[in-house]
C-alpha positions in Angstrom: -17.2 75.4 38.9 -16.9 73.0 41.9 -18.9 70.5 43.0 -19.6 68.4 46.0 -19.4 65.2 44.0 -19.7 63.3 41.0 -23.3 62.7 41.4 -24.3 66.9 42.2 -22.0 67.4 39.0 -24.0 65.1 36.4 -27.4 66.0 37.8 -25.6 69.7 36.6 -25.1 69.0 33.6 -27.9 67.0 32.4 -30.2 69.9 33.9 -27.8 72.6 31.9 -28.2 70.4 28.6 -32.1 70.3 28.9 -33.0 73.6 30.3 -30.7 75.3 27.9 -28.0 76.2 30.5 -30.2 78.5 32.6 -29.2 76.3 36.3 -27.1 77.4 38.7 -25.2 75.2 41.9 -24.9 76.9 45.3 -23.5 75.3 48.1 -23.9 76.4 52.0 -26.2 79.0 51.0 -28.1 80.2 54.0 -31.5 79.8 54.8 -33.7 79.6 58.6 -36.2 77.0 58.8 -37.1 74.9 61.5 -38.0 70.8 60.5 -41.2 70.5 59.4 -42.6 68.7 62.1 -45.8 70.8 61.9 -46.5 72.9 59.2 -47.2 76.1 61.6 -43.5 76.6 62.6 -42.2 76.7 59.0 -40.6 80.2 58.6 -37.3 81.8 57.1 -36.4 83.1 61.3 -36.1 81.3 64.0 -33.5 78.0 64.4 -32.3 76.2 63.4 -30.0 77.8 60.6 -29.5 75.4 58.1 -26.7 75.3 55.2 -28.1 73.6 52.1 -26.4 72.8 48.4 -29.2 73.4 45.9 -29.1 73.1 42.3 -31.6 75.7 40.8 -32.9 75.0 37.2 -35.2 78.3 35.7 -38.0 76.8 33.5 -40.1 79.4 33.1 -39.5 83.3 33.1 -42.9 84.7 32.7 -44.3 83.5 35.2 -41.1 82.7 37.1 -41.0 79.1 37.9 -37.7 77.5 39.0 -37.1 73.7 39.7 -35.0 73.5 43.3 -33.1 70.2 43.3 -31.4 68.6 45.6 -28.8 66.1 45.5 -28.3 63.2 48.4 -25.0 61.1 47.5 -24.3 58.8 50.8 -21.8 56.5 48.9 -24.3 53.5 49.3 -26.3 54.6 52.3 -30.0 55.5 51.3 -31.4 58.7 52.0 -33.4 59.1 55.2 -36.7 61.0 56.3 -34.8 64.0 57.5 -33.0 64.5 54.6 -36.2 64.8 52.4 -38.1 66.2 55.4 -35.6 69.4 55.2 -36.7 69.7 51.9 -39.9 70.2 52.4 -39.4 72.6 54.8 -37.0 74.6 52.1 -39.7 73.9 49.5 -42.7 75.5 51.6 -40.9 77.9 53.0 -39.3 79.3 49.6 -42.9 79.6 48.4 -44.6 80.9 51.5 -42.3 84.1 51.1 -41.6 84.6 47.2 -43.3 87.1 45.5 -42.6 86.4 42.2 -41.5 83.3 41.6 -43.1 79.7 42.2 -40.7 77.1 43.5 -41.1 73.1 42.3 -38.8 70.5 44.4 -37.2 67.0 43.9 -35.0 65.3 45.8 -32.7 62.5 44.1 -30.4 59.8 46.0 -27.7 58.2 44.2 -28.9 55.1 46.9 -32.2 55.7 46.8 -34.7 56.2 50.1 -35.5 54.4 53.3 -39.1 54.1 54.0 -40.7 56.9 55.7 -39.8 58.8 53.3 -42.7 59.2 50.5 -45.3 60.9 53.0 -43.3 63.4 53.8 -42.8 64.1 50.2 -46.5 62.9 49.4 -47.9 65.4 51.3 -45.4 68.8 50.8 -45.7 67.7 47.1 -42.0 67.1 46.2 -40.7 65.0 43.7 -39.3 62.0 44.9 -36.2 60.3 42.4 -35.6 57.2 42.4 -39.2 56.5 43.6 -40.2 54.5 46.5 -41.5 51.0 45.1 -43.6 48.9 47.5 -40.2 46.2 46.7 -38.1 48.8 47.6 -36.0 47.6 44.3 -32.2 49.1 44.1 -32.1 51.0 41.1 -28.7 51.8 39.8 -27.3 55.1 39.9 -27.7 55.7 35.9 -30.7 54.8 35.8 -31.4 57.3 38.7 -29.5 59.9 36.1 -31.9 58.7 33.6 -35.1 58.9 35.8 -33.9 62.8 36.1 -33.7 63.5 32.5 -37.0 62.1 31.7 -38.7 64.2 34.3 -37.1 67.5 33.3 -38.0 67.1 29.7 -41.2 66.3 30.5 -41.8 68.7 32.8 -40.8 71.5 30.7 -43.1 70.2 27.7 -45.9 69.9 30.7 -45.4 73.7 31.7 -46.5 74.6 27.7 -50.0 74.1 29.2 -52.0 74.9 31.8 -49.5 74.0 34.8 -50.8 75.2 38.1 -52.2 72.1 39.2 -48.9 71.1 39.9 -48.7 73.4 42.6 -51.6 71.5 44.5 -50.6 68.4 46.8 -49.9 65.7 45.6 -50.1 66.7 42.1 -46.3 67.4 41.1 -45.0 64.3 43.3 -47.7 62.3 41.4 -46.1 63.9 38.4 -42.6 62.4 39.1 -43.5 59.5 39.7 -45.9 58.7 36.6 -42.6 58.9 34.8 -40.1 57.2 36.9 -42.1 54.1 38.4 -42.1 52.5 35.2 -38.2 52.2 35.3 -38.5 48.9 37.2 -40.1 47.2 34.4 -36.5 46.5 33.3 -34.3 47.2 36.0 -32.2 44.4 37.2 -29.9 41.8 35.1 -26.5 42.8 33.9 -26.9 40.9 30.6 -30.4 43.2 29.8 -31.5 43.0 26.2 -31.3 46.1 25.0 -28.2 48.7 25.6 -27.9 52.4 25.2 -24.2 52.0 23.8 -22.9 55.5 24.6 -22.6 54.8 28.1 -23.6 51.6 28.4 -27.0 52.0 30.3 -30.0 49.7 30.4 -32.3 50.0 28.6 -35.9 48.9 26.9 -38.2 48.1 23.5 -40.0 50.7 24.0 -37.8 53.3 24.9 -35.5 52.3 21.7 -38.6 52.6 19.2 -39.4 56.2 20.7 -36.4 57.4 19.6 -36.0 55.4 16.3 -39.6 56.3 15.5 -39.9 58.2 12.0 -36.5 58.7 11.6 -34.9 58.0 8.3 -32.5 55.1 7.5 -29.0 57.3 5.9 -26.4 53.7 6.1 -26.6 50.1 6.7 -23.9 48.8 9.2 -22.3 45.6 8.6 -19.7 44.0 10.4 -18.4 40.3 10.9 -19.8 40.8 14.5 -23.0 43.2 14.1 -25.6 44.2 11.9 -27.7 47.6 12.3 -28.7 50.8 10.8 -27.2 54.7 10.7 -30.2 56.9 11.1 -30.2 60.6 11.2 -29.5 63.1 14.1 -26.2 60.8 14.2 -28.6 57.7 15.7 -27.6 54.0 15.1 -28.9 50.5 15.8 -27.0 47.2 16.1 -27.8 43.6 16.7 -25.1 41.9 18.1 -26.1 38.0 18.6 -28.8 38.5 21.3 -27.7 42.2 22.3 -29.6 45.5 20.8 -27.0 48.5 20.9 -28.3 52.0 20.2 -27.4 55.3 21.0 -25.3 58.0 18.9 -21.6 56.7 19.8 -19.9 55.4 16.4 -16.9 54.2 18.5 -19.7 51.3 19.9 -18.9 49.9 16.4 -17.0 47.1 16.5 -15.6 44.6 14.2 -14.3 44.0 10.3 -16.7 45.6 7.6 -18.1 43.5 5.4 -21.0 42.7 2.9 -24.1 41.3 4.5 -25.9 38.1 3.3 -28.9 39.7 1.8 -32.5 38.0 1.3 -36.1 38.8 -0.2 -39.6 37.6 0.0 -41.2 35.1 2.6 -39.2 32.5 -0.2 -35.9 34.4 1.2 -34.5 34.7 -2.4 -30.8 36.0 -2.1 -30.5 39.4 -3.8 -27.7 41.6 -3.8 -26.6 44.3 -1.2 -26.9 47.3 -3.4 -30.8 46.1 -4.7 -31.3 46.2 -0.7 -30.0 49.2 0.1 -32.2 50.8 -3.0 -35.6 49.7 -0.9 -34.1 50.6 2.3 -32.4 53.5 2.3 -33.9 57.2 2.5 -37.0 55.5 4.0 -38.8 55.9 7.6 -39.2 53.8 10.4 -43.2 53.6 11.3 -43.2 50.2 13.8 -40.9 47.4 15.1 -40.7 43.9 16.3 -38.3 41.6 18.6 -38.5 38.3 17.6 -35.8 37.6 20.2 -33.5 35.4 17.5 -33.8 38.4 15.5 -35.3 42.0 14.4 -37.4 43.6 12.0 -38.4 47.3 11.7 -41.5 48.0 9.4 -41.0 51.0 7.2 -43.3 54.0 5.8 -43.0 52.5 2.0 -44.6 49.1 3.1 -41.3 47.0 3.7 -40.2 44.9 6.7 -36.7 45.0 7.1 -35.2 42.6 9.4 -31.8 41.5 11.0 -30.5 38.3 11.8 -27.2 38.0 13.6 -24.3 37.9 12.8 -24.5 39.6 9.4 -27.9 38.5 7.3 -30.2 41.0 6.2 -34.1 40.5 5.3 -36.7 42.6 3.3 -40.5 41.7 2.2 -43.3 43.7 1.0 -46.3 43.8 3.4 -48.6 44.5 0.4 -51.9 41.7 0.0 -51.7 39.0 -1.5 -47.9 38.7 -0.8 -47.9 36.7 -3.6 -48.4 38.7 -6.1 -46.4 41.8 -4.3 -43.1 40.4 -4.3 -39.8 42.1 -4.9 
């Protein structure tokens, strides 16, 4: 399969990954539709003809509901009116004449979007990624690819209920952009906190606990230059001096194995590695807390378990009176 560019090709495949491959790509496909400079004129006849590439993801089959995508890549020029504008028009018009199926649209710029922009999508109800920020911030282009996933998945978990408000302006490009807005919270320094290590993306405290949430603790990691956790579904956490690293990606592991230094109780009495991994392993994550010099995850079994970098290890019973609770 070819595509146009990098950017139409990763959209692809995160949309075949989520939506269990059922998205197809077509490119010049054919369709009349004037701009939609009044809603009146919108129709399939009539100029001018227009060529579009459109990425088609099928989320639902009964009723029919397909997600039209498409994919601006200027190679560091933003997106303008027009482009979204022509949307619309496809949008409208793909709905206006379908029988059977209902059409949903979003428009994603590996640049972003000028203003002018958001009330043309506002208004024809179309998904709008990255979103328009009264900043105008620069998101960078994985975290655009990031933006995407989040709103497919959540769209397809929305469409489980009742769903055809989204079909009513602006509900769906609300939709979008209830998910995405909330990206700028940490976009913006190179040396970010927190990593996804797989392909080094950005990323946040709260987005690493959602994942790490009630998953159970399999290995401890300990190197002379990190200190983490192996979780299952192939998940791992490491603190690396001031840098959190998650993400399923073993090869992110760096350095020399070795034993950690191993401490108990507020009184941090040293204990051995194997009496450590006897309280910690095979046990659930319920909460977590950045401390900034170091970590601590709280588990279901009434332990905090926490990291501090390089290589030292920390667990304490949460039971009252600590005192009289101690390991």
């Amino acid at each position: 399969m070819k595509f146009k560019n990098k950017f139409e090709e990763q959209i692809f495949n995160i949309a075949s990954k989520i939506c269990d491959k059922n998205v197809t790509v077509e490119h010049n496909k054919n369709i009349r539709v004037e701009y939609a400079i009044f809603p009146e004129i919108i129709a399939f006849s009539g100029p001018p003809k227009k060529e579009i590439d459109i990425i088609t993801a099928n989320l639902l089959s009964n009723p029919k509901i397909s997600l039209l995508i498409s994919c601006k890549d200027f190679d560091g020029y933003k997106a303008k009116p027009e482009h979204v504008q022509e949307w619309c028009s496809v949008i409208h018009t793909m709905n206006k004449y379908s029988k059977e199926t209902k059409y949903l649209g979003i428009v994603l710029s590996s640049s972003g979007f000028t203003s002018g922009c958001e009330p043309w999508v506002a208004s024809y109800n179309i998904g709008l990624i990255p979103p328009l920020k009264g900043n105008n911030i620069l998101f960078r282009p994985e975290t655009i690819l990031k933006m995407f996933e989040r709103t497919l998945k959540a769209l397809l978990k929305r469409l489980q209920f009742s769903f055809f408000d989204l079909f009513e302006q602006p509900e769906f490009y609300d939709f979008v952009y209830r998910l995405t807005s909330d990206f700028e919270g940490y976009e913006g320094t190179a040396d970010s906190r927190y990593m996804i290590a797989d392909n080094n993306w950005h990323s946040s405290f709260s987005e690493m606990i959602q994942i790490f949430m009630n998953k159970k603790i399999i290995d401890i990691i300990s190197t002379n230059e990190m200190i983490g956790i192996i979780c299952e579904d192939n998940l791992f956490f490491v603190l690396k001096k001031l840098k959190v690293m998650f993400g399923s990606d073993f090869k992110k592991i760096i350095g020399l194995k070795t034993d950690p230094v191993c401490k108990k109780n507020i009184s941090l009495n040293n204990c051995t590695f194997d009496f450590l991994k006897s309280i910690v392993l095979n046990n659930k994550i319920k909460s977590a807390a950045d401390f900034g010099t170091h970590f601590e995850f709280g588990l279901h079994n009434n332990i905090n378990f926490g990291f501090i970098p390089p290589n030292g290890l920390h667990i304490i019973r949460t039971i009252n009176p600590i005192s009289e609770n101690e390991l």
